[in-house]
DOLUM-751070 format. One line per field, with one value per residue: x, y, z of N, C-alpha, C in turn; residue number from 1. Coordinates in pm, whole numbers, plus 50000, padded with zeros to 5 digits. Layout:
DOLUM-751070
nc1: (X, ...) $
nc2: (Y, ...) $
nc3: (Z, ...) $
cac1: (X, ...) $
cac2: (Y, ...) $
cac3: (Z, ...) $
cc1: (X, ...) $
cc2: (Y, ...) $
cc3: (Z, ...) $
pos: (NUM, ...) $
END
This chain:
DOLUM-751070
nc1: (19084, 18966, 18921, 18702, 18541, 18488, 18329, 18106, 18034, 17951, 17714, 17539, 17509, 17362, 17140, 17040, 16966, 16783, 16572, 16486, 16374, 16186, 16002, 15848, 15936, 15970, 15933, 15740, 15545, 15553, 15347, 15284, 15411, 15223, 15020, 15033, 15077, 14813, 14697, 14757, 14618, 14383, 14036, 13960, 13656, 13325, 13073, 12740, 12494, 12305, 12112, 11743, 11532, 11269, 10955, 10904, 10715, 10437, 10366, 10633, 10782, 10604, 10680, 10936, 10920, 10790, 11003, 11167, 11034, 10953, 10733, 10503, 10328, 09973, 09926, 10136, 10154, 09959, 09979, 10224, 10365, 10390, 10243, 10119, 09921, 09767, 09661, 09525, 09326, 09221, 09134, 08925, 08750, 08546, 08322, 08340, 08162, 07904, 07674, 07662, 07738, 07908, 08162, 08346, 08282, 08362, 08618, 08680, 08593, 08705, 08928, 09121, 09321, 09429, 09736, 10024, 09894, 09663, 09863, 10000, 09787, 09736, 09936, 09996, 09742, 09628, 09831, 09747, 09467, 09307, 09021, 08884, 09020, 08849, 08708, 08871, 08977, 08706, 08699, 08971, 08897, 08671, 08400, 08191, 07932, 07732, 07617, 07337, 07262, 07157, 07128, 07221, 07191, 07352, 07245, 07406, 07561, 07718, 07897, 08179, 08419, 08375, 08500, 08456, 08628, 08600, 08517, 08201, 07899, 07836, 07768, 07462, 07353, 07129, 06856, 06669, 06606, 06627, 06502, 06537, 06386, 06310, 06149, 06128, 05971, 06103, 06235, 06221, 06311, 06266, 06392, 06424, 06639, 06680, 06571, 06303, 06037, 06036, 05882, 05796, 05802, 05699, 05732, 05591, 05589, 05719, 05846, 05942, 06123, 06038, 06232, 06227, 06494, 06517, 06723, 06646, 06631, 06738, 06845, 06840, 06743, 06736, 06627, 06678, 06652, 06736, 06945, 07023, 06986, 07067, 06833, 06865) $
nc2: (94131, 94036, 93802, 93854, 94008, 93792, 93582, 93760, 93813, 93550, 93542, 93708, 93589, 93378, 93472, 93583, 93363, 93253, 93439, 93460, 93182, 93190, 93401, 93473, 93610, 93970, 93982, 93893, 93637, 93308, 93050, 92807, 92952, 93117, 92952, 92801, 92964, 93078, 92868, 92876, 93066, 93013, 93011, 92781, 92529, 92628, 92425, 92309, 92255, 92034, 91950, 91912, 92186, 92346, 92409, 92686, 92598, 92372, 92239, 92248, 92095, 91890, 91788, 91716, 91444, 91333, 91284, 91157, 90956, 90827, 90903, 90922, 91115, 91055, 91152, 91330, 91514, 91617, 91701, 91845, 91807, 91597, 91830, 91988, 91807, 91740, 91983, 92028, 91824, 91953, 92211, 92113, 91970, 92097, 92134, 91929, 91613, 91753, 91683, 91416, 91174, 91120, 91303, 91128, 90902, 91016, 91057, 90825, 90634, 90758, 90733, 90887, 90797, 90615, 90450, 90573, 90792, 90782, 90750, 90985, 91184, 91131, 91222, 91499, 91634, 91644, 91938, 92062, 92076, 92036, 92013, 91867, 91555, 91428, 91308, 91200, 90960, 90830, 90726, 90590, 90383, 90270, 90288, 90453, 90692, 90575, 90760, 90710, 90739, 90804, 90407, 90067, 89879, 89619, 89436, 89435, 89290, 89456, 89678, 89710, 89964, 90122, 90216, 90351, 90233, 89964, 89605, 89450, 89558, 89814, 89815, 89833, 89876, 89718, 89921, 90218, 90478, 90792, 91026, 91377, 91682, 91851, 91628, 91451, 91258, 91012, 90674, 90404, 90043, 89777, 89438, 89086, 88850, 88725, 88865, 88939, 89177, 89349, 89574, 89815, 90182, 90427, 90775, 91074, 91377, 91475, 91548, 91407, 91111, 90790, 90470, 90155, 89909, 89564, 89305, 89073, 89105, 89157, 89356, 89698, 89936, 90256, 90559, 90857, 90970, 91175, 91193, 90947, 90935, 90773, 90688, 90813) $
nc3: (83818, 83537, 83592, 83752, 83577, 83434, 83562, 83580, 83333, 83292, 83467, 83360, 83154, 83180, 83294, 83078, 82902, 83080, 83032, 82803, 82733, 82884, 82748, 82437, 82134, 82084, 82367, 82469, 82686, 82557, 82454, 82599, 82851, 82874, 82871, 83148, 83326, 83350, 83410, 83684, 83783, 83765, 83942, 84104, 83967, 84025, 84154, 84109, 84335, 84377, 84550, 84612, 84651, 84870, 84973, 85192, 85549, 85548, 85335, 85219, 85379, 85322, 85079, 85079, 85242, 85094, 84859, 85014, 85092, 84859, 84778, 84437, 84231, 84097, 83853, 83678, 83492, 83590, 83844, 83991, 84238, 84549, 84735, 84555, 84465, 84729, 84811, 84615, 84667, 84908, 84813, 84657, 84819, 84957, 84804, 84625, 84567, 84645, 84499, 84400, 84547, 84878, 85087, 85176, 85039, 84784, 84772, 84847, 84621, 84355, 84310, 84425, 84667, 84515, 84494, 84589, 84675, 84908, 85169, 85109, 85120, 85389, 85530, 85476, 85501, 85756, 85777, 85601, 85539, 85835, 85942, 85742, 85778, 85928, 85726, 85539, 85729, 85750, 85461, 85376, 85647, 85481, 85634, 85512, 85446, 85175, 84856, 84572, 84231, 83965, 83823, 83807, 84135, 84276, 84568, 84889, 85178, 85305, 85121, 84914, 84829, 84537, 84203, 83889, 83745, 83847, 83853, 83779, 83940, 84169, 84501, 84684, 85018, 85240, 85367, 85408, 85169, 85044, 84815, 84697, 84554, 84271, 84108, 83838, 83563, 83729, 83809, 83954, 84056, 84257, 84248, 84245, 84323, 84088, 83925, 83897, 83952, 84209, 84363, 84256, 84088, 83862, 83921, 83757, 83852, 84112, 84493, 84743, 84763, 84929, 84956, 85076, 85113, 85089, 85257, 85097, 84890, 84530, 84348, 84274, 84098, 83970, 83732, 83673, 83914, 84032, 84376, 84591, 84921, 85242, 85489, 85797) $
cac1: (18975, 18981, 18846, 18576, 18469, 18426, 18188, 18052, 17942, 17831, 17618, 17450, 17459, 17282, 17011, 16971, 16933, 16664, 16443, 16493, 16320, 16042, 15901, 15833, 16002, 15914, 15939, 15538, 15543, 15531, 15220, 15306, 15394, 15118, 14879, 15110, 15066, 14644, 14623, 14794, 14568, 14221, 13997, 13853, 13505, 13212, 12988, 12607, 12457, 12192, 11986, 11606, 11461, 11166, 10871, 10916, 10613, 10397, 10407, 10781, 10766, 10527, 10744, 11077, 10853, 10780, 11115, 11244, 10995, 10965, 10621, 10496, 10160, 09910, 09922, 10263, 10115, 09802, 10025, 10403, 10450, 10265, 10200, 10019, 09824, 09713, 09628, 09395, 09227, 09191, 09031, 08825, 08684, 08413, 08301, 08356, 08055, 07767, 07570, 07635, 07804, 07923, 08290, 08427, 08275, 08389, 08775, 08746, 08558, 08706, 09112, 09262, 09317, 09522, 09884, 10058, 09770, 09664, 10007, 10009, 09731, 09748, 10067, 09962, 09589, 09635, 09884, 09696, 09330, 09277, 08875, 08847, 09066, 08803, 08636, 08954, 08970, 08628, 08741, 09022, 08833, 08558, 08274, 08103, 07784, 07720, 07470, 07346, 07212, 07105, 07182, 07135, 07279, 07374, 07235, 07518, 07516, 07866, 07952, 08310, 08458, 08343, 08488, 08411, 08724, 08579, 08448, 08054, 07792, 07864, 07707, 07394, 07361, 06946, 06815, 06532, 06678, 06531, 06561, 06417, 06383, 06211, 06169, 06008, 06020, 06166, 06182, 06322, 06238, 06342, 06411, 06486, 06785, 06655, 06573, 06140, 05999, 05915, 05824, 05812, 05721, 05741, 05688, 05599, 05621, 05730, 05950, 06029, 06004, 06146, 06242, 06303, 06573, 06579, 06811, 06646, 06635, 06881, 06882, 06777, 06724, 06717, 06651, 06628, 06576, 06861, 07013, 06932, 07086, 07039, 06778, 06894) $
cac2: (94206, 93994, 93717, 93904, 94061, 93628, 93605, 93861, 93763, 93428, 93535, 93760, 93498, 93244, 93551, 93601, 93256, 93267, 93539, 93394, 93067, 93226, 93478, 93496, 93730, 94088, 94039, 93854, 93501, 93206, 92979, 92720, 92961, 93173, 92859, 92774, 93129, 93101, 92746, 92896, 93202, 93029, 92957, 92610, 92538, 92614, 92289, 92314, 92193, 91922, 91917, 92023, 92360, 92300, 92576, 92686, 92489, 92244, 92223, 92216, 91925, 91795, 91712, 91665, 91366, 91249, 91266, 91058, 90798, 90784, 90872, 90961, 91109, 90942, 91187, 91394, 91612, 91688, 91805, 91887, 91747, 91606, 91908, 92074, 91711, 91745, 92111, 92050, 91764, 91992, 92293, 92068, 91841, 92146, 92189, 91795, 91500, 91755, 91691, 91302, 91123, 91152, 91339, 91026, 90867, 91071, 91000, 90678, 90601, 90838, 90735, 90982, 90680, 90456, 90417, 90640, 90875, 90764, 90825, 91187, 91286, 91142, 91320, 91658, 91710, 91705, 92039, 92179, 92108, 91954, 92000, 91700, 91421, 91287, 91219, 91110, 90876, 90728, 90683, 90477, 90290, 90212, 90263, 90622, 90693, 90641, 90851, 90654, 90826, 90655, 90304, 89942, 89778, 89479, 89454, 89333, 89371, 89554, 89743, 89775, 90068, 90123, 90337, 90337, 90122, 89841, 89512, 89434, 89648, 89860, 89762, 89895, 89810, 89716, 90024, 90278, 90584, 90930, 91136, 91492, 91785, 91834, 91477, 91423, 91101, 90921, 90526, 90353, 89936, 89657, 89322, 88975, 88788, 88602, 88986, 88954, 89366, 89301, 89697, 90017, 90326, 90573, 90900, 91205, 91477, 91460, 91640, 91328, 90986, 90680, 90331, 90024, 89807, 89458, 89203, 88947, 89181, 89121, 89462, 89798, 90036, 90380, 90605, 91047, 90977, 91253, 91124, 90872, 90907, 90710, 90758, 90790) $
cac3: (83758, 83445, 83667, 83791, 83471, 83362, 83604, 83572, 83210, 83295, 83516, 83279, 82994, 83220, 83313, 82959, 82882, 83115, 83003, 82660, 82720, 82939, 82650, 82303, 82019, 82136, 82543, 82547, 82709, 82489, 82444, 82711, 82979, 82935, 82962, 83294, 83429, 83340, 83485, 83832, 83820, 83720, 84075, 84186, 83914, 84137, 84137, 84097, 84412, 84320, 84636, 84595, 84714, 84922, 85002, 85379, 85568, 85532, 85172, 85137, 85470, 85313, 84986, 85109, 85303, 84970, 84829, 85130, 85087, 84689, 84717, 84355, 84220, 84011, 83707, 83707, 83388, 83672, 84009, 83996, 84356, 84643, 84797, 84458, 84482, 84861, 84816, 84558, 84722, 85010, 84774, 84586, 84906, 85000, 84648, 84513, 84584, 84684, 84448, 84398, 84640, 85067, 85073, 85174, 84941, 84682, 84803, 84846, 84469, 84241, 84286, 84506, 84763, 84453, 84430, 84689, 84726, 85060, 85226, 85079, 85191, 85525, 85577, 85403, 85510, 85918, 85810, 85502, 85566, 85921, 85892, 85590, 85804, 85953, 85612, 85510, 85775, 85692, 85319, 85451, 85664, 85433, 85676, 85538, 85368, 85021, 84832, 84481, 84154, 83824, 83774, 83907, 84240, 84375, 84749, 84955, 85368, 85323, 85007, 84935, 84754, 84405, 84117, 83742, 83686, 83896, 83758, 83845, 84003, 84278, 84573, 84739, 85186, 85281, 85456, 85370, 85109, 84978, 84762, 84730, 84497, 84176, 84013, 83656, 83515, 83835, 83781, 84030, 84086, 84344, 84168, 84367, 84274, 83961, 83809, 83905, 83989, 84342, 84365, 84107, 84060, 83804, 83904, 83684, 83919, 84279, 84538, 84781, 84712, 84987, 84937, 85164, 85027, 85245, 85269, 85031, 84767, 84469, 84294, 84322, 83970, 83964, 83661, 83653, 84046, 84169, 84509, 84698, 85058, 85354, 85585, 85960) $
cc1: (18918, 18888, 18694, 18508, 18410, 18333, 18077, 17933, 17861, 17707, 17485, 17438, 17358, 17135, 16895, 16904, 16806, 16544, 16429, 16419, 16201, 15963, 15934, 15915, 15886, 15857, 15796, 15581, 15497, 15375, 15197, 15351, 15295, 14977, 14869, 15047, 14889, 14612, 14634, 14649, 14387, 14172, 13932, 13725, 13396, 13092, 12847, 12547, 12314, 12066, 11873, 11576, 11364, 11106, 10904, 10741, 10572, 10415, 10499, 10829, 10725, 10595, 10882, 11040, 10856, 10859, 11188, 11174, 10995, 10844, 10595, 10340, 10099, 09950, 10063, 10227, 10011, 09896, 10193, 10470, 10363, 10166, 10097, 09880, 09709, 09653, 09512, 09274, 09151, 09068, 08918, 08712, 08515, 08319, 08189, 08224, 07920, 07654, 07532, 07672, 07866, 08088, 08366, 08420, 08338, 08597, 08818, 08721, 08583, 08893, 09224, 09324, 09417, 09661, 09956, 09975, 09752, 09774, 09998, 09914, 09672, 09818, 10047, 09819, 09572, 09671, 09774, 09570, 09259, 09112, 08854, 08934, 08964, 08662, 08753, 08971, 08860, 08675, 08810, 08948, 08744, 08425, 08237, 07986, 07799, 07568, 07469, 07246, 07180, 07197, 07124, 07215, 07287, 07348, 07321, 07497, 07648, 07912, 08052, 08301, 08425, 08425, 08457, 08482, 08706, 08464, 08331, 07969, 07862, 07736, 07624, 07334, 07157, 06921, 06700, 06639, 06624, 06569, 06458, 06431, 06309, 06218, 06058, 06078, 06106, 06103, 06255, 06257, 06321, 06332, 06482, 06622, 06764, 06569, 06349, 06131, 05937, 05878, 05890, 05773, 05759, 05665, 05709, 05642, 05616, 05819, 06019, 06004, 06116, 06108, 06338, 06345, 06584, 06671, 06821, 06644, 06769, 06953, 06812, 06814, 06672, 06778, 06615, 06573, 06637, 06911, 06959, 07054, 06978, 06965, 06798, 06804) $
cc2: (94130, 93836, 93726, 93942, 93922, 93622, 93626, 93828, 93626, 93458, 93641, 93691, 93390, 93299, 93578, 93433, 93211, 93307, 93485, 93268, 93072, 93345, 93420, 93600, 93843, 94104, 93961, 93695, 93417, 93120, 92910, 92790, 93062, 93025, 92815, 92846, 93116, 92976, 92776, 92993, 93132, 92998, 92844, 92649, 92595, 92498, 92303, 92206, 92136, 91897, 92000, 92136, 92293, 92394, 92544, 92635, 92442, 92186, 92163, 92056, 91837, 91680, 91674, 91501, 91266, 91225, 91152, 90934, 90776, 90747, 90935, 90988, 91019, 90998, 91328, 91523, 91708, 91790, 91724, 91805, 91699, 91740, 91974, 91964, 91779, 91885, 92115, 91940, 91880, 92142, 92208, 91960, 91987, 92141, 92028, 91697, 91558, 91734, 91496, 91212, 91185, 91205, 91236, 90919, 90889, 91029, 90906, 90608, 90669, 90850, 90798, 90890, 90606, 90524, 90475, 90770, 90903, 90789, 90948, 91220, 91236, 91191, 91433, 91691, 91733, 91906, 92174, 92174, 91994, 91903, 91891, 91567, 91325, 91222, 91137, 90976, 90760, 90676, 90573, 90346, 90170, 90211, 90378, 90555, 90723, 90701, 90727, 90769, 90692, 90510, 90163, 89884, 89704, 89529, 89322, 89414, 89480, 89605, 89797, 89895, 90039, 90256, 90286, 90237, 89941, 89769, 89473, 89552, 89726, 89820, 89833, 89805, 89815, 89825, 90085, 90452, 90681, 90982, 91239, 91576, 91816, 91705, 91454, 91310, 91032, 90778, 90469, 90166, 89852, 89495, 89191, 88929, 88682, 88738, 88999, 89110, 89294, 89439, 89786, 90130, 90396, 90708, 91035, 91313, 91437, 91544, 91562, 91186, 90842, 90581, 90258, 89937, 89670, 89400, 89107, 89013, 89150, 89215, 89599, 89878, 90132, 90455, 90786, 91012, 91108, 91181, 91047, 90823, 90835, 90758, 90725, 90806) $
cc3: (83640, 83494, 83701, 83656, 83397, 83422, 83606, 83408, 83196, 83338, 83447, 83104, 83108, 83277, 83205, 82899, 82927, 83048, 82852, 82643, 82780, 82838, 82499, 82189, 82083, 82322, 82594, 82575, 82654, 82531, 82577, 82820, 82949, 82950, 83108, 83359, 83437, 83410, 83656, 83887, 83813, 83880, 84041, 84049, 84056, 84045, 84187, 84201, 84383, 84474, 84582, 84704, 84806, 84965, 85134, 85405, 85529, 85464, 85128, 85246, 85425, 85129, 84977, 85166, 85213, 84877, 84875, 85135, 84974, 84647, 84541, 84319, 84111, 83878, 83740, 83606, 83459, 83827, 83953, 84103, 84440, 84691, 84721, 84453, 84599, 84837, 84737, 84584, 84843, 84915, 84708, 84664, 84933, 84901, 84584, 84575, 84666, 84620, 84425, 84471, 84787, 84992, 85082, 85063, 84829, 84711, 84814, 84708, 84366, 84209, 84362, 84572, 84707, 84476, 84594, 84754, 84851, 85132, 85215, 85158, 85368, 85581, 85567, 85481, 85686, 85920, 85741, 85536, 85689, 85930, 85806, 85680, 85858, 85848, 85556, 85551, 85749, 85557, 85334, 85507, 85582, 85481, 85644, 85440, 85217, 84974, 84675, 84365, 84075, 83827, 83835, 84007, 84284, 84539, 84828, 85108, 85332, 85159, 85041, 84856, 84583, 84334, 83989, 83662, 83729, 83814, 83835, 83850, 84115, 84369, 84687, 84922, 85191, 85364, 85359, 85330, 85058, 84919, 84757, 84610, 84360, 84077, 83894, 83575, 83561, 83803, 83859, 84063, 84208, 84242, 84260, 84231, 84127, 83897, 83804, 83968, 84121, 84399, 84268, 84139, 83960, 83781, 83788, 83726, 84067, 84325, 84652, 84753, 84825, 84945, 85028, 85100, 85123, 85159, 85187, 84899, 84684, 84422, 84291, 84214, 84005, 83856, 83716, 83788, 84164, 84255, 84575, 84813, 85169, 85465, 85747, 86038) $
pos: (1, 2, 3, 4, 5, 6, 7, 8, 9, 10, 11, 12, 13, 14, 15, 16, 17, 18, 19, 20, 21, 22, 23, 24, 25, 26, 27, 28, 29, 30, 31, 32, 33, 34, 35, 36, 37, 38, 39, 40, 41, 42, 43, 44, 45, 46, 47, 48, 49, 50, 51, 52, 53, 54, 55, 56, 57, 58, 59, 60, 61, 62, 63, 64, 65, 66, 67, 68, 69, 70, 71, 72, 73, 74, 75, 76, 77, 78, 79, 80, 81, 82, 83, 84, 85, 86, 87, 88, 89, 90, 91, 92, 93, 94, 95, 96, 97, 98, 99, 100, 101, 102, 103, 104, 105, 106, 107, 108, 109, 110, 111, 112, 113, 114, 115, 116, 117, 118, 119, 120, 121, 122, 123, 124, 125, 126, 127, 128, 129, 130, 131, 132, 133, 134, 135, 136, 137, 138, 139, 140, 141, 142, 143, 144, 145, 146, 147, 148, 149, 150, 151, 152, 153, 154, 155, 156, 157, 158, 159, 160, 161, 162, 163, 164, 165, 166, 167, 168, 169, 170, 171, 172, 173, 174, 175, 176, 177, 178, 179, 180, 181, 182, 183, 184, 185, 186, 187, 188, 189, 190, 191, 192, 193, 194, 195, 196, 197, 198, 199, 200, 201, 202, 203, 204, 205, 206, 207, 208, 209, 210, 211, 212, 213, 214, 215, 216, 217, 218, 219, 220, 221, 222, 223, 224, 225, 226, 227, 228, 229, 230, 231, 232) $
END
């Protein structure tokens, strides 16, 4: 019995010994196993998934597109993404070059066209505004109609693309051009290539007024004349 009762106490000194090294004074678990016990119990971080959002159609196709190639816009302060780009070429194409310039014109001389431009909105404007591609397409090309307003032009058989940033004259094609609507103090001249008036006019009041530009011609001036489009 005396045997057993030794036992008996070890095994409740080596229980106590236990509980004694797993808490604190007053029965609460010490520093280090309650950080133990909180590191078992905390779950996994959750990790902030870094892919982009993208709008459902065209829009959001149309800038995941541009993600994947590393297109970028011209002015990042002007459109957020391609798609806010393309969208506003597409509202602003019915609107934009009626009064001075051909639509294509106006897309191909005013920048939309630089940097990655062209890409965008050959990708974007089939979905968002199919109606304008095939001005787009002329722009591209280079073969559409330009319209001209005030100023002076070089007569070249082929006029490339002009915008405001380009160095020279912009370049006016030989044909026969009109303009129409109420004109007061229209001045418009032809000039050969060594700057002589080889025809003038300045009208006071008119409502159409044409001019044949040839081939040997060097320059072609036009002041307060409104538009002068191409006569077909």
């Amino acid at each position: 019995m005396r045997a057993m009762r030794g036992v008996g106490a070890a095994a409740v000194g080596v229980v106590a010994v236990v509980t004694i090294c797993g808490c604190a004074a007053g029965g609460e678990p010490d520093a280090k196993s309650a950080a133990t016990m909180s590191d078992a119990a905390a779950p996994d971080p959750v990790v902030a998934s870094t892919e982009p959002e993208y709008l459902p159609g065209p829009e959001g196709a149309l800038d995941r597109l541009a993600d994947e190639k590393g297109w970028a816009v011209q002015d990042s302060t002007l459109y957020a993404s391609a798609s806010a780009f393309v969208s506003d070429i597409c509202e602003s194409l019915p609107v934009s070059a009626r009064e001075s310039s051909s639509r294509p014109q106006w897309l191909a001389e005013s920048g939309n066209l630089d940097g990655d431009g062209k890409a965008m909105l050959q990708a974007g404007m089939p979905n968002l505004c199919p109606e304008w591609v095939p001005a787009l397409k002329a722009a591209v090309s280079g073969n559409y109609e330009r319209w001209y307003t005030s100023g002076t032009f070089k007569v070249v058989a082929s006029p490339a693309p002009w915008s405001a940033g380009s160095e020279g004259e912009p370049g006016i094609a030989p044909g026969t051009y009109r303009t129409k609507g109420d004109l007061a103090d229209c001045y418009w001249e032809r000039t050969s290539k060594s700057g002589d008036i080889l025809d003038n006019q300045f009208a006071t009041s008119a409502q159409s007024i044409t001019v044949s530009i040839r081939s040997g011609d060097g320059q072609f001036t036009s002041k307060s004349c409104g538009v002068w489009k191409p006569v077909k």
